[in-house]
N, CA, C and O atoms as a GROMACS GRO file, in nm:
protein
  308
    1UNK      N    1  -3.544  -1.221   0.061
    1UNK     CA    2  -3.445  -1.272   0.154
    1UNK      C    3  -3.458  -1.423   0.170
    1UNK      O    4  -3.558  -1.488   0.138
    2UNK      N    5  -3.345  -1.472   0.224
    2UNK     CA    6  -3.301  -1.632   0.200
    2UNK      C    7  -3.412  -1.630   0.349
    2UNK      O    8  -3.442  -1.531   0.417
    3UNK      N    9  -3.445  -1.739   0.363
    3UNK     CA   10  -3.549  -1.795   0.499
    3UNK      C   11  -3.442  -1.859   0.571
    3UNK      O   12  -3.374  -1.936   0.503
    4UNK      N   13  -3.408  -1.845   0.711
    4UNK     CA   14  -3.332  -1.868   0.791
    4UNK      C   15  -3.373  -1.996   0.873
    4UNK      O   16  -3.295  -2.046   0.954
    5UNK      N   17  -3.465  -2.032   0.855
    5UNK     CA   18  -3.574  -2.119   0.938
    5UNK      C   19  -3.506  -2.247   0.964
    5UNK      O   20  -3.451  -2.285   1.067
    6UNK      N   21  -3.521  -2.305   0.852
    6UNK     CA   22  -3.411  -2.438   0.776
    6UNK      C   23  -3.282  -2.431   0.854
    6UNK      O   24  -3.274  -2.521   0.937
    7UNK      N   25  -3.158  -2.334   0.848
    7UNK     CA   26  -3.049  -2.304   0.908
    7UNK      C   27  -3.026  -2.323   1.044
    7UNK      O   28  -2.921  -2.359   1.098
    8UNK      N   29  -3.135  -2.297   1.094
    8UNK     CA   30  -3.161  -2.320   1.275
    8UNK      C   31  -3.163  -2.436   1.325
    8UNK      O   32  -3.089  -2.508   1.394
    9UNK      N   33  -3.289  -2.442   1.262
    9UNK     CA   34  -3.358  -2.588   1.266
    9UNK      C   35  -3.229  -2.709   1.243
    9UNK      O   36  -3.243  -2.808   1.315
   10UNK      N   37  -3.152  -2.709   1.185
   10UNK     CA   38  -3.082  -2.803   1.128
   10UNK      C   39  -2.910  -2.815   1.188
   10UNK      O   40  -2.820  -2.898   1.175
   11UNK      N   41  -2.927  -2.668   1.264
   11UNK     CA   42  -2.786  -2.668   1.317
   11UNK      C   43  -2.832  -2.674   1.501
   11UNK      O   44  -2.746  -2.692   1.586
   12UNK      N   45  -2.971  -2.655   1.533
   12UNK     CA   46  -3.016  -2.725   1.686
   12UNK      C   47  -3.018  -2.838   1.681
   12UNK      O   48  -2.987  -2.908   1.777
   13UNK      N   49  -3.067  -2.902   1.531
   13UNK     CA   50  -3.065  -3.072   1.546
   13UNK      C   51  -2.935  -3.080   1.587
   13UNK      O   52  -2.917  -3.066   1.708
   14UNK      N   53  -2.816  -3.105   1.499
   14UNK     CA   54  -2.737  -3.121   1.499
   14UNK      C   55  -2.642  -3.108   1.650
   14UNK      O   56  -2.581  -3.202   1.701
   15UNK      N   57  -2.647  -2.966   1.703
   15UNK     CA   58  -2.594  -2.977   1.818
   15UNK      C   59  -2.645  -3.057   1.954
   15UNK      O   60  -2.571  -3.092   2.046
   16UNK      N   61  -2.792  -3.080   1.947
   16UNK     CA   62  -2.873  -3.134   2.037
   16UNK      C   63  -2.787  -3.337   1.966
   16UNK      O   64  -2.765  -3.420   2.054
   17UNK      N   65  -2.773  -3.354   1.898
   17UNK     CA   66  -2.756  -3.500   1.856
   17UNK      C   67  -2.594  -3.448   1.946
   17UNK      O   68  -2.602  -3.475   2.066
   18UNK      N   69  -2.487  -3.397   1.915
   18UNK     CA   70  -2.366  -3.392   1.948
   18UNK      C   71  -2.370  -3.394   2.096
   18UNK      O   72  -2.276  -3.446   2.156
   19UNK      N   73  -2.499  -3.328   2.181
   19UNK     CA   74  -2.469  -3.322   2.299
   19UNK      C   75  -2.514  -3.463   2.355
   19UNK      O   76  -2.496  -3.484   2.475
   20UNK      N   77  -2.586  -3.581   2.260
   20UNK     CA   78  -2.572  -3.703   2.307
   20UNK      C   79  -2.494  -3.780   2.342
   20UNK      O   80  -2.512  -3.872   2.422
   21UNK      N   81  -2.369  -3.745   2.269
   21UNK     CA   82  -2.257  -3.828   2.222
   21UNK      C   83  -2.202  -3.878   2.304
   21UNK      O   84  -2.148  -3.983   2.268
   22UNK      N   85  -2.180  -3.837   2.462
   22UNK     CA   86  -2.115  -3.900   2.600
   22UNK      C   87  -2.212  -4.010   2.620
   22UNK      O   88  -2.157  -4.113   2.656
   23UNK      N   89  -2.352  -4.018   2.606
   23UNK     CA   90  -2.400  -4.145   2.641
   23UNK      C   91  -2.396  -4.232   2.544
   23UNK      O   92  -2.432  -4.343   2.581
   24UNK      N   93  -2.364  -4.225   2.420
   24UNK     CA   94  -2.368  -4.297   2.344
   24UNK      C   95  -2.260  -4.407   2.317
   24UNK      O   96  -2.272  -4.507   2.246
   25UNK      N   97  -2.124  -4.358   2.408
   25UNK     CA   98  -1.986  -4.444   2.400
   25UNK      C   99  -1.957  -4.443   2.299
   25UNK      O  100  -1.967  -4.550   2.240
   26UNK      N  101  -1.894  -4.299   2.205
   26UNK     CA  102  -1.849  -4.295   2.059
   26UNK      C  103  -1.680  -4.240   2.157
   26UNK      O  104  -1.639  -4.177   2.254
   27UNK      N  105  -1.642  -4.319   2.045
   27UNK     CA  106  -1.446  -4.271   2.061
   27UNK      C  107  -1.462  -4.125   2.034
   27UNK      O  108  -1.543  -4.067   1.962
   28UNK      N  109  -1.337  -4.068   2.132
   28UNK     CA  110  -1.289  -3.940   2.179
   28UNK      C  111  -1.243  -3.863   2.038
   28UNK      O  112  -1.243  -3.740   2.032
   29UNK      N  113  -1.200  -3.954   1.918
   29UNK     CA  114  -1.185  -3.842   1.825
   29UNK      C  115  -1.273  -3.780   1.742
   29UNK      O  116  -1.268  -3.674   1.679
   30UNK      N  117  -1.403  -3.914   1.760
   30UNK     CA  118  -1.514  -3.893   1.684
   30UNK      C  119  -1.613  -3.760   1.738
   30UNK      O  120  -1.671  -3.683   1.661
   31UNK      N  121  -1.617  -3.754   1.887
   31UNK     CA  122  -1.643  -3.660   1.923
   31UNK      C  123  -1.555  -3.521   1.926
   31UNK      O  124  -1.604  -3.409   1.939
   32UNK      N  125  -1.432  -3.548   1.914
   32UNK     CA  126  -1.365  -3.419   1.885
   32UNK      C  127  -1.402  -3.334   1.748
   32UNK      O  128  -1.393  -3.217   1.712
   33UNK      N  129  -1.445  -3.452   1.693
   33UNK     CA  130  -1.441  -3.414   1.529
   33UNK      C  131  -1.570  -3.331   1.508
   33UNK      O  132  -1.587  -3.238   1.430
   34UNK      N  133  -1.657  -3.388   1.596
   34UNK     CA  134  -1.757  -3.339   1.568
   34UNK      C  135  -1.807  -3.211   1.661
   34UNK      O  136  -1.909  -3.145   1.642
   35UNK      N  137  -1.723  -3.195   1.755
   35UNK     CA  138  -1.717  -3.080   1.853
   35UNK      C  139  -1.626  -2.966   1.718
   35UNK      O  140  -1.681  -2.863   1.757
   36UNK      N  141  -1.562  -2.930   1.632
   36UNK     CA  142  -1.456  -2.862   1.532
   36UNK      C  143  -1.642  -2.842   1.442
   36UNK      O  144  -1.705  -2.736   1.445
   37UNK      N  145  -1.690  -2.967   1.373
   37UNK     CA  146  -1.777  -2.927   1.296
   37UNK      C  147  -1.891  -2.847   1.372
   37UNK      O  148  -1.946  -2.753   1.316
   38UNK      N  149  -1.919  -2.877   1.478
   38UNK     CA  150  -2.005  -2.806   1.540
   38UNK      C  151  -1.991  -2.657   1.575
   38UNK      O  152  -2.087  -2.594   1.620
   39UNK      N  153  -1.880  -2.604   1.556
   39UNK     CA  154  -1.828  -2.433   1.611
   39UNK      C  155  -1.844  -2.408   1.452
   39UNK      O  156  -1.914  -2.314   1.416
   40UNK      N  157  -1.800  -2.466   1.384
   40UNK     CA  158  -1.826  -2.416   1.217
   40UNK      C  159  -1.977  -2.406   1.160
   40UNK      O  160  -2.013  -2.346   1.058
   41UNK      N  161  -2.041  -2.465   1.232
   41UNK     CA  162  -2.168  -2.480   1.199
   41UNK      C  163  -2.220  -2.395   1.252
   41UNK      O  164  -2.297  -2.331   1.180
   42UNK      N  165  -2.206  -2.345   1.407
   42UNK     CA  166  -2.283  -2.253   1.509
   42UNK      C  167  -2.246  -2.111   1.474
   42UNK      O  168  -2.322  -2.019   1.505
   43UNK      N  169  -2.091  -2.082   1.385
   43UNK     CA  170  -2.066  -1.957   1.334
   43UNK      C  171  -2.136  -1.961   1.200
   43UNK      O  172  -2.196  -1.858   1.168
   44UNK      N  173  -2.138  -2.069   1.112
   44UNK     CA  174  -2.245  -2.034   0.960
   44UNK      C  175  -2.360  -1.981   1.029
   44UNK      O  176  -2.416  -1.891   0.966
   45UNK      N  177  -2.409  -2.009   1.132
   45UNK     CA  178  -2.540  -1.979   1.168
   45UNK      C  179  -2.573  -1.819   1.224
   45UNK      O  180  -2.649  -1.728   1.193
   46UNK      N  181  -2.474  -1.841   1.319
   46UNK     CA  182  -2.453  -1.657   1.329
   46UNK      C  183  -2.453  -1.591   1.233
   46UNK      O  184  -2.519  -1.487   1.235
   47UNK      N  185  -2.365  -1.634   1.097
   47UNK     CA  186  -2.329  -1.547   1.011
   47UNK      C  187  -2.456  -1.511   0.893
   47UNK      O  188  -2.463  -1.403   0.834
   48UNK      N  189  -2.562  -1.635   0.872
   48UNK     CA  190  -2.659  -1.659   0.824
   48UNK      C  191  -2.760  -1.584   0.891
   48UNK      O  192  -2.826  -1.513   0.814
   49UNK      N  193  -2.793  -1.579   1.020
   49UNK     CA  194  -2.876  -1.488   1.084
   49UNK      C  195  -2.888  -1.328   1.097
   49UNK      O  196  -2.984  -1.253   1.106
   50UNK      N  197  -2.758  -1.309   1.095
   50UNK     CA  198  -2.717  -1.177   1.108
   50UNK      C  199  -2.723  -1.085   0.929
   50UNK      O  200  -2.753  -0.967   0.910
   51UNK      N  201  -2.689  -1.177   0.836
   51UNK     CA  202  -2.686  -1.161   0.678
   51UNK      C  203  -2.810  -1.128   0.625
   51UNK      O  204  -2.838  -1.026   0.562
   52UNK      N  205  -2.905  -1.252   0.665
   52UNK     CA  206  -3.030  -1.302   0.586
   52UNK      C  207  -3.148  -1.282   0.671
   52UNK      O  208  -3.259  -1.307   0.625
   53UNK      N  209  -3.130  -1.236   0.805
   53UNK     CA  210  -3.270  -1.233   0.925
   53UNK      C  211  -3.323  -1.131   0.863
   53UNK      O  212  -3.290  -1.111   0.747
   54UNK      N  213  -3.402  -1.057   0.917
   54UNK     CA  214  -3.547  -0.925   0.908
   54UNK      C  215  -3.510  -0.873   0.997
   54UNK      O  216  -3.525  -0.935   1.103
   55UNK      N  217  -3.460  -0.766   1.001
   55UNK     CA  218  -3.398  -0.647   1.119
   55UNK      C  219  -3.562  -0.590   1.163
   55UNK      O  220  -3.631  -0.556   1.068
   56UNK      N  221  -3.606  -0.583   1.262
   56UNK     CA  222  -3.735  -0.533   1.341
   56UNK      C  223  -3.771  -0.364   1.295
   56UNK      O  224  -3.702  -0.262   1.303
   57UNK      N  225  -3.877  -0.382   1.255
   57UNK     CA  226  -3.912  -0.195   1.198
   57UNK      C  227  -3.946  -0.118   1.313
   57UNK      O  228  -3.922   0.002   1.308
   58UNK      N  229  -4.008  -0.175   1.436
   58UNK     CA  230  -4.028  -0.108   1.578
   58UNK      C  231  -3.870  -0.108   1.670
   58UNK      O  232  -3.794  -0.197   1.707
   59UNK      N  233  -3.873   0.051   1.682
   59UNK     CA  234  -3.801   0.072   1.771
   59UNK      C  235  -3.742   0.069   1.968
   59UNK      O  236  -3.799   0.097   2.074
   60UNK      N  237  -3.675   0.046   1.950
   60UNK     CA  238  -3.671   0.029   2.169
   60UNK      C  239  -3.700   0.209   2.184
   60UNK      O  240  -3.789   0.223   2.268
   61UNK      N  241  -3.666   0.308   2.146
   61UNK     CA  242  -3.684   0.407   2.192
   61UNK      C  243  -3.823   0.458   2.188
   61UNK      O  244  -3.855   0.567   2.236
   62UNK      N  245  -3.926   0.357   2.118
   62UNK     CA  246  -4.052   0.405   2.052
   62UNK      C  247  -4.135   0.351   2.133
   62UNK      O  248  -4.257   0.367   2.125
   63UNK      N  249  -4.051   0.249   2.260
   63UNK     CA  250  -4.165   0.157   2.381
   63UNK      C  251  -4.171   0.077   2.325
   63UNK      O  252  -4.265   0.024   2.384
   64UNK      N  253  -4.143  -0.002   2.233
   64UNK     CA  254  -4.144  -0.128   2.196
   64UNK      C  255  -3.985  -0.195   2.237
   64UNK      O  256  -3.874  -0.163   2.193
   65UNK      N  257  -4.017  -0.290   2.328
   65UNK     CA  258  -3.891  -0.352   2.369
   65UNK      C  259  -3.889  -0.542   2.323
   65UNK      O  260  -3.788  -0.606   2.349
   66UNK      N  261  -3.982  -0.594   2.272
   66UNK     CA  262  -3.966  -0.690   2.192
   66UNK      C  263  -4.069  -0.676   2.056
   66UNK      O  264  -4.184  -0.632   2.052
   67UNK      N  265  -3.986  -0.728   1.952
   67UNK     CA  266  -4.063  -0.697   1.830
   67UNK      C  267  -4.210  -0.818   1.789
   67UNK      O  268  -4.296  -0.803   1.703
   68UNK      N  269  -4.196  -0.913   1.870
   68UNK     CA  270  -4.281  -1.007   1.893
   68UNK      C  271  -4.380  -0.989   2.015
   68UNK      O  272  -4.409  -1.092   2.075
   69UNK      N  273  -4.433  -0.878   2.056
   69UNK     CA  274  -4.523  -0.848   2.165
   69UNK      C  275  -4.573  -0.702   2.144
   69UNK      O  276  -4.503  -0.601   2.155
   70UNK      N  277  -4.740  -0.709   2.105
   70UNK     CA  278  -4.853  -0.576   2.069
   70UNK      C  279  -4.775  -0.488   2.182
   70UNK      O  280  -4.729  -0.523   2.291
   71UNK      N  281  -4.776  -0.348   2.113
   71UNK     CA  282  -4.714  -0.234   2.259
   71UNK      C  283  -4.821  -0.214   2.319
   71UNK      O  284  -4.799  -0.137   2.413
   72UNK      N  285  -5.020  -0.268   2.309
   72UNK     CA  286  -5.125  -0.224   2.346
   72UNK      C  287  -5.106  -0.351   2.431
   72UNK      O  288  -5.115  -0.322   2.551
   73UNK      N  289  -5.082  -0.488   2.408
   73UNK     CA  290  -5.026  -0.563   2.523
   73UNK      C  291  -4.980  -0.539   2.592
   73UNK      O  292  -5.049  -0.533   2.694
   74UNK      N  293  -4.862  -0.511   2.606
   74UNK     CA  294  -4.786  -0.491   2.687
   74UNK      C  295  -4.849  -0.315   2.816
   74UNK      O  296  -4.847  -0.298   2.938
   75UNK      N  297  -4.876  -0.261   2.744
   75UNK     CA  298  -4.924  -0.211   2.852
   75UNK      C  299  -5.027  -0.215   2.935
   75UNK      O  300  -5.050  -0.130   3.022
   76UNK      N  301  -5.109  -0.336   2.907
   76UNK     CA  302  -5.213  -0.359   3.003
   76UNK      C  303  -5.148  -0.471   3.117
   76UNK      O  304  -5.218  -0.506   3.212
   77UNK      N  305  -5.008  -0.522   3.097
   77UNK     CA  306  -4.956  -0.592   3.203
   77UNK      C  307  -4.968  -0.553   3.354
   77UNK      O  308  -4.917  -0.624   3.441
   0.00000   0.00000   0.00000
């Protein structure tokens, strides 16, 4: 499977730089423009995640309710 890592990484930069853009005093189309590339970018990313991620082998019905936390953890909470 394709590594999704890169994809994230590169479309948080990206939106985190766009959400600068009001302090930065860039003209209204430049930010429009880049508000259009930014929904195209945030759906490649959905679409990339959902395609190319690692679907979790532990189940919610099995007591495992995040796939990133021991179920022997979690029950000593």
């Amino acid at each position: 499977m394709k590594p999704i890592k890169w994809t994230v990484i590169g479309v948080t930069i990206y939106l985190m730089f766009y959400a600068m853009m009001p302090f930065v005093n860039v003209a209204y189309a430049v930010v429009f423009l880049l508000f259009l590339i930014g929904n195209a970018l945030l759906l490649f990313m959905v679409y990339d995640v959902l395609k190319n991620g690692e679907a979790p082998t532990k189940k919610f019905d099995d007591g495992y309710w995040y796939s990133d936390i021991n179920k022997k953890y979690s029950e000593n909470l």
